[in-house]
Residue frames as qw, qx, qy, qz and C-alpha x, y, z in Angstrom:
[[0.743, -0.288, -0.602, -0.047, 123.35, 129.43, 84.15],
 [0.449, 0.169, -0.524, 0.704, 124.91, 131.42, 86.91],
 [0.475, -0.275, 0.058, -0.834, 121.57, 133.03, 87.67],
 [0.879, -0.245, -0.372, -0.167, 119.71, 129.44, 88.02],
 [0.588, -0.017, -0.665, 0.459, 122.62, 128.04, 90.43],
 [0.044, -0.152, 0.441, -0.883, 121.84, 131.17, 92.75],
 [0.571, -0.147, 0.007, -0.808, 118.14, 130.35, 92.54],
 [0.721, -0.066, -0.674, -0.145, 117.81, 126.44, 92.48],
 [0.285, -0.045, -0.845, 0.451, 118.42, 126.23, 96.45],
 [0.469, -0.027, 0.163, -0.868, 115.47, 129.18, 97.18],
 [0.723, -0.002, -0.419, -0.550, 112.97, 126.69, 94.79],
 [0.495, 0.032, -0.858, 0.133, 114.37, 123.42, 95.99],
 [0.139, -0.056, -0.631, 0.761, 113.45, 125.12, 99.94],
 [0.356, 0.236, -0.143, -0.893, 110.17, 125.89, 98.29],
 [0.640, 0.005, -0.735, -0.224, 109.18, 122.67, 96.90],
 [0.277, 0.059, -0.918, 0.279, 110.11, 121.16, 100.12],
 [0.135, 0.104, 0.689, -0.704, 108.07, 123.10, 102.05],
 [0.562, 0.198, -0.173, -0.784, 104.87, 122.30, 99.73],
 [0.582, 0.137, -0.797, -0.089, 105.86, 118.84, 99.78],
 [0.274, 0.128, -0.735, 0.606, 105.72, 119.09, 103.47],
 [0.439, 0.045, 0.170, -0.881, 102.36, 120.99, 103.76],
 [0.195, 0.113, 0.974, -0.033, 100.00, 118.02, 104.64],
 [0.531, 0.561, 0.334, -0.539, 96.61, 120.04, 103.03],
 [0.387, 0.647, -0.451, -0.478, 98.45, 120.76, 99.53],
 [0.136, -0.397, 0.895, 0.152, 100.04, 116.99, 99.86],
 [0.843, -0.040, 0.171, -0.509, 98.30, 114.17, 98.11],
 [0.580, -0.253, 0.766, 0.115, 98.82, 110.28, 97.86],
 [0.670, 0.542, -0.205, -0.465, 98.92, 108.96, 94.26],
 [0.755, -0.060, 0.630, 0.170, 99.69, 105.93, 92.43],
 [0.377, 0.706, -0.315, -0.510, 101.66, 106.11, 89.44],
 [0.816, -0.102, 0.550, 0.146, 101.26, 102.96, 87.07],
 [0.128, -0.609, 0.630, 0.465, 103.92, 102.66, 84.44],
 [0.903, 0.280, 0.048, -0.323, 102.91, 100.62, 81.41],
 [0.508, -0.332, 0.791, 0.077, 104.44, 97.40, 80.66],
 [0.118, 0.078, -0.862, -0.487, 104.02, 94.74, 78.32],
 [0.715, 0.052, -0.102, -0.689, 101.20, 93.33, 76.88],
 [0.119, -0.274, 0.951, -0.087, 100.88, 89.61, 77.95],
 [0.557, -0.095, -0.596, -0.570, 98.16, 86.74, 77.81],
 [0.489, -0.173, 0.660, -0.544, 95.93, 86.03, 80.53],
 [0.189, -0.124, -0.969, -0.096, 94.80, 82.30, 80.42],
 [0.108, 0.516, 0.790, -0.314, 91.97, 83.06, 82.95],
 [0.180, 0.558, 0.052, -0.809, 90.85, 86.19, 80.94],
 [0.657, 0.355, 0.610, 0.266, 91.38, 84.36, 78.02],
 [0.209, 0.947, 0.226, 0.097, 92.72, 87.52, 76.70],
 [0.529, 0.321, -0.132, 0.774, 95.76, 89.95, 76.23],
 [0.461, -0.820, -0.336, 0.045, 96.50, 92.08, 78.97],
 [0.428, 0.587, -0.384, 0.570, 98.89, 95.07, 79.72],
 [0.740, -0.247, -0.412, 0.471, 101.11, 95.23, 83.07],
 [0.134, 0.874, -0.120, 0.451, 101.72, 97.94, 84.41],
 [0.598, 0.044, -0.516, 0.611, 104.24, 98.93, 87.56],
 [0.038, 0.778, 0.239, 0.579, 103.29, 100.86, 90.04],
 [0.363, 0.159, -0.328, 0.857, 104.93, 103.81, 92.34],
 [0.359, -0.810, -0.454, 0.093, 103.40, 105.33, 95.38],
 [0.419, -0.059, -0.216, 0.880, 104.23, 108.57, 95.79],
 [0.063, -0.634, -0.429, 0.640, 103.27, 112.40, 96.77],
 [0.321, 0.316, 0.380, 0.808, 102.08, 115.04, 94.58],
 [0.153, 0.330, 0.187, -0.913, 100.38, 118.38, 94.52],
 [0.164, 0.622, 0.610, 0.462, 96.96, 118.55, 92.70],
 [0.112, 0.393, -0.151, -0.900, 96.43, 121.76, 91.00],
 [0.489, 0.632, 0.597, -0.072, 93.32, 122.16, 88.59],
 [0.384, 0.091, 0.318, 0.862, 94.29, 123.88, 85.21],
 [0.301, 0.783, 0.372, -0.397, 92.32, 127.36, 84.36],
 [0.340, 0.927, 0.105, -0.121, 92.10, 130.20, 82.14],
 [0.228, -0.889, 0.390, 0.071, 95.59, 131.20, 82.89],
 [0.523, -0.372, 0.747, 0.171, 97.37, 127.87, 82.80],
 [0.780, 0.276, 0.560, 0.042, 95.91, 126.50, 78.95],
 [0.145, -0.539, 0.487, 0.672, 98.46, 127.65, 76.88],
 [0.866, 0.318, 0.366, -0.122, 96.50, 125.99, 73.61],
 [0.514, 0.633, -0.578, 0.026, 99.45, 126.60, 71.06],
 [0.006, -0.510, 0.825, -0.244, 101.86, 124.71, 73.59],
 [0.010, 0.168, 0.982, -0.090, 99.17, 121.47, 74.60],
 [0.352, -0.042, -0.415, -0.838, 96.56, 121.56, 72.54],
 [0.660, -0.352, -0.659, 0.076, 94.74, 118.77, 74.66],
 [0.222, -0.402, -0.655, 0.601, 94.75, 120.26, 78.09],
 [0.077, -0.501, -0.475, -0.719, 91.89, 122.00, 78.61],
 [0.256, -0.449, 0.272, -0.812, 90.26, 124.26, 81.51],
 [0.642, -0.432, 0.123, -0.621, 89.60, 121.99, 84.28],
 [0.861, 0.147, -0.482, 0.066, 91.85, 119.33, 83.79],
 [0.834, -0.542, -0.098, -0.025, 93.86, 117.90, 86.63],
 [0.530, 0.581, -0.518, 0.337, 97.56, 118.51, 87.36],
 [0.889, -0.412, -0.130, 0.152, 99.81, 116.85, 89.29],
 [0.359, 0.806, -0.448, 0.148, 103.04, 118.06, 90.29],
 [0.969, -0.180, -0.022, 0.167, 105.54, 115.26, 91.26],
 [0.386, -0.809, 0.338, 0.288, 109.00, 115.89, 92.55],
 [0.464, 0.664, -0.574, -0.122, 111.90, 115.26, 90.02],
 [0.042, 0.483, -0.869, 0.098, 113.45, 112.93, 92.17],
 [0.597, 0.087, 0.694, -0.392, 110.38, 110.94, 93.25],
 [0.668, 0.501, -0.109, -0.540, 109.19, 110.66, 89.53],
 [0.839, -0.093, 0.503, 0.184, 109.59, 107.34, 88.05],
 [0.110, -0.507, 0.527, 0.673, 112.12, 107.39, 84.92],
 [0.039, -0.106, -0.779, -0.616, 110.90, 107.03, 81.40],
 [0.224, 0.551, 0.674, -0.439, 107.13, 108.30, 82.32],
 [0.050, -0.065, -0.612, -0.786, 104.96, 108.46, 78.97],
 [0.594, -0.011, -0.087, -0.800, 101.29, 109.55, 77.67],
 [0.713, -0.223, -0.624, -0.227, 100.35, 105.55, 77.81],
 [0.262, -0.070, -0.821, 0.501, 100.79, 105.65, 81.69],
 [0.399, -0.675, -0.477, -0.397, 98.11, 106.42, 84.45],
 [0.028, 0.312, -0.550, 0.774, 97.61, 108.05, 87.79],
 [0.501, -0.505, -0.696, 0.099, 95.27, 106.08, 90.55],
 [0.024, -0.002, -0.443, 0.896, 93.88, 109.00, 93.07],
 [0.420, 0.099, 0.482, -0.763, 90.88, 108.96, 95.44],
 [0.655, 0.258, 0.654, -0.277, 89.41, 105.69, 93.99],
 [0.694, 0.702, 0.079, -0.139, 90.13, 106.77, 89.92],
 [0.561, -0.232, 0.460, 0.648, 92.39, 105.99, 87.29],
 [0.105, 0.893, 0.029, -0.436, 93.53, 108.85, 85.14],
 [0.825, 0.379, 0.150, 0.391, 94.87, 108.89, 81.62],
 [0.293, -0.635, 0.068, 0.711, 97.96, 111.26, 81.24],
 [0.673, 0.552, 0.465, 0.162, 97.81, 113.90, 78.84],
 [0.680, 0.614, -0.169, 0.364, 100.60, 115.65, 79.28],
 [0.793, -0.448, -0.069, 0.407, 103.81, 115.61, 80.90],
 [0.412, 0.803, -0.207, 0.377, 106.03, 118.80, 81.02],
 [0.681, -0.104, -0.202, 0.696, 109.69, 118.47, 82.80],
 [0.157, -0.982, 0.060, -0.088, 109.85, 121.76, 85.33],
 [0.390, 0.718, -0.566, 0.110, 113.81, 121.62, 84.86],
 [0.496, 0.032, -0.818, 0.289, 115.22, 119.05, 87.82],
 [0.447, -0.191, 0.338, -0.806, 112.39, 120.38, 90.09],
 [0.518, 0.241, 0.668, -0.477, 109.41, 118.65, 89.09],
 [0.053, 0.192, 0.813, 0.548, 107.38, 117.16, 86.54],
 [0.545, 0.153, 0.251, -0.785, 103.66, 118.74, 85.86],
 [0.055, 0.044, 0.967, 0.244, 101.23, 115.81, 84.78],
 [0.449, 0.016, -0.008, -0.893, 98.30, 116.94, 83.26],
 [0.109, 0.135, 0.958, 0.229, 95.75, 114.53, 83.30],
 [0.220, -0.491, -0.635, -0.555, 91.16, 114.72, 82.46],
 [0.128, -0.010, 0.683, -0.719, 89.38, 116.56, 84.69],
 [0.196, -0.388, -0.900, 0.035, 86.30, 116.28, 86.14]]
């Protein structure tokens, strides 16, 4: 781990400055699922969700990136998000969504980039 400690400030100084880069940056909504409740006026069960505004990188998956042994579900042209470690809400699972540029996105898969970032694959288009 004595190699990673020398490298983790380079990345961190890296990240930032992608985080910082207003073309690469986009706005997203991440909604957390919740309980299922009953709506009187719906007349109908309904899930909750929570949701977190925050920044993320979209990246489109290719050739290169679809690893099919490792996520058999992502597939060439899906969407990825990459969301900071710290900005990511905690407990984020495959039943949540992502709200960008007017759509909501199922996630299909979420891979932890050590305490960097999270990638969040979700359907492309």
């Amino acid at each position: 781990m004595a190699f990673f400690a020398t490298i983790k400030p380079a990345i961190n100084r890296v990240l930032a400055d992608l985080f910082g880069d207003e073309q690469l940056r986009v706005q997203i909504t991440y909604q957390k699922k919740g309980a299922t409740v009953w709506s009187d006026s719906l007349k109908q069960n309904v899930v909750t969700r929570a949701s977190t505004t925050l920044c993320a990188i979209l990246l489109k998956h290719n050739k290169r990136t679809v690893n099919q042994s490792k996520s058999p579900n992502v597939q060439v042209g899906d969407r990825l998000y990459l969301i900071r470690y710290a900005d990511a809400p905690t407990g984020m699972s495959l039943n949540d969504t992502i709200v960008h540029d007017g759509q909501t996105w199922d996630l299909k898969a979420i891979d932890q980039i050590f305490d960097f970032a999270y990638s969040v694959t979700v359907e492309g288009n």
